[in-house]
N, C-alpha and C positions, 0 to 999 in steps of 0.2 A: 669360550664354549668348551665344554667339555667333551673330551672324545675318547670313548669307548674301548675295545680291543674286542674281535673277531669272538670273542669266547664268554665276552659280559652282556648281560642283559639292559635292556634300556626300554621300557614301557610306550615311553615317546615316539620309537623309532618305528614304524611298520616294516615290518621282514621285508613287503614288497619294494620299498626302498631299494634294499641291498642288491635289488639286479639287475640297477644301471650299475653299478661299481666295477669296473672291470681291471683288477688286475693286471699288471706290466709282465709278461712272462717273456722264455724266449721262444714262446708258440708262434709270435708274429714275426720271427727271424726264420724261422722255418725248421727250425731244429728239434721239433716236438716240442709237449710240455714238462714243464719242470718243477713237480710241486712243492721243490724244498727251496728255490730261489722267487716263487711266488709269493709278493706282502699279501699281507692277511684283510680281508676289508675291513674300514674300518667307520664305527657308526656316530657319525652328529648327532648331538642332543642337543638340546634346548634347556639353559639354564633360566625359570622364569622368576625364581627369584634372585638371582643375581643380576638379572635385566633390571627388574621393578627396584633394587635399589640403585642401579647406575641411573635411572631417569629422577627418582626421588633428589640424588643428589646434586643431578645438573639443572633440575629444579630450583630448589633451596639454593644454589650458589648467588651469589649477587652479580647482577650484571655489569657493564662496564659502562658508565657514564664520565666522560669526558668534565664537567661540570661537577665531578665530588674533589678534581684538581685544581681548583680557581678560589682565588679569594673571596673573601666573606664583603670586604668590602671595596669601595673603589668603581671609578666609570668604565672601566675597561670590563670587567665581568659581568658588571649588569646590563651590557653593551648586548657582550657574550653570550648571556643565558637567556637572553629575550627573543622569544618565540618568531616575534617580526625580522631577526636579524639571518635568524637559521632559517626562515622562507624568501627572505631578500638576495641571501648566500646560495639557497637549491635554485634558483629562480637564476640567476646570475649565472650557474653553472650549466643551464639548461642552454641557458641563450647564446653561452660558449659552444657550446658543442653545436648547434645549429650553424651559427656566426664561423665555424672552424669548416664547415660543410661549404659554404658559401663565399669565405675564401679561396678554396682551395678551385672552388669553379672559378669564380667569375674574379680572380684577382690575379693578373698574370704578373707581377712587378716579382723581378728576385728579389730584393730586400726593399725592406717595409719602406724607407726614405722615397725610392721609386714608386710607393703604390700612388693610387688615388687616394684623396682628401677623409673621403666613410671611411677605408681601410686601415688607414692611420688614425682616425679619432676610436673608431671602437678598439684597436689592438690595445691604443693607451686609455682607454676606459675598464679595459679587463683587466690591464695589467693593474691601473691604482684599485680598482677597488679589490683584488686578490692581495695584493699588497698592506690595505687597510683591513682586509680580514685576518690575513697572517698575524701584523702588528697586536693588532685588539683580543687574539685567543694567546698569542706569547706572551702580553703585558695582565693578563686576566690570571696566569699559575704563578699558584703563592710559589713554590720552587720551577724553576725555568726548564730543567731537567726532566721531569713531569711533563713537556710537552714531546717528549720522545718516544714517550710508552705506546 
């Protein structure tokens, strides 16, 4: 944004504006004022075409899809990019966070070997299938590195 100085004109700016702006002086130490250690105010404007091309470009830029890094061909990717697997995955995630609500009430065992029987099958239920998610999106990028981005 561009900013002005006390002495330039700005069409954008209503004068009325300028009499919130209150200058720092040493009026408020009690020592009078002092117009030569007083900053000058100073006026915001609005840049609207340098706004209309910052939106034009984050427009135009290409998004980030996860899926332009995976191989073309192969079962792990078409595992990957299949619509059922990314609502099988939210879906999973969902039932985590609930399931993590619900341990934390009702499962008093310090480590998991003392829980009950449900608490022990769902932990290792989350655990394999975050496991075979991880696996099937690392085995899916043509470069392995490309899963770091």
């Amino acid at each position: 944004l561009p900013i002005f100085g006390a002495g330039e004109r700005n069409n954008a700016v209503d004068e009325a504006a300028l009499d919130f702006v209150v200058p720092i002086s040493s009026e408020a130490s009690g020592a009078g004022p002092s117009p030569s250690h007083c900053p000058k105010p100073m006026r915001v404007g609005v840049d609207v075409e340098g706004m209309k091309a910052t939106v034009k470009q984050n427009l135009l830029k290409p998004q980030y899809n996860v899926c332009d890094f995976y191989k073309t061909e192969g079962i792990f990717q078409a595992i990957a990019r299949h619509q059922i697997f990314e609502n099988i995955t939210l879906s999973i995630i969902a039932l985590n966070a609930i399931w993590i609500w619900i341990d934390t009430d009702w499962n008093h065992a310090e480590i998991l070997i003392d829980a009950e029987p449900p608490f022990q099958i769902m932990e290792h239920f989350f655990c394999v299938y975050f496991s075979f998610e991880w696996t099937t999106r690392f085995l899916s990028f043509r470069r392995k590195r490309d899963g770091l981005r």
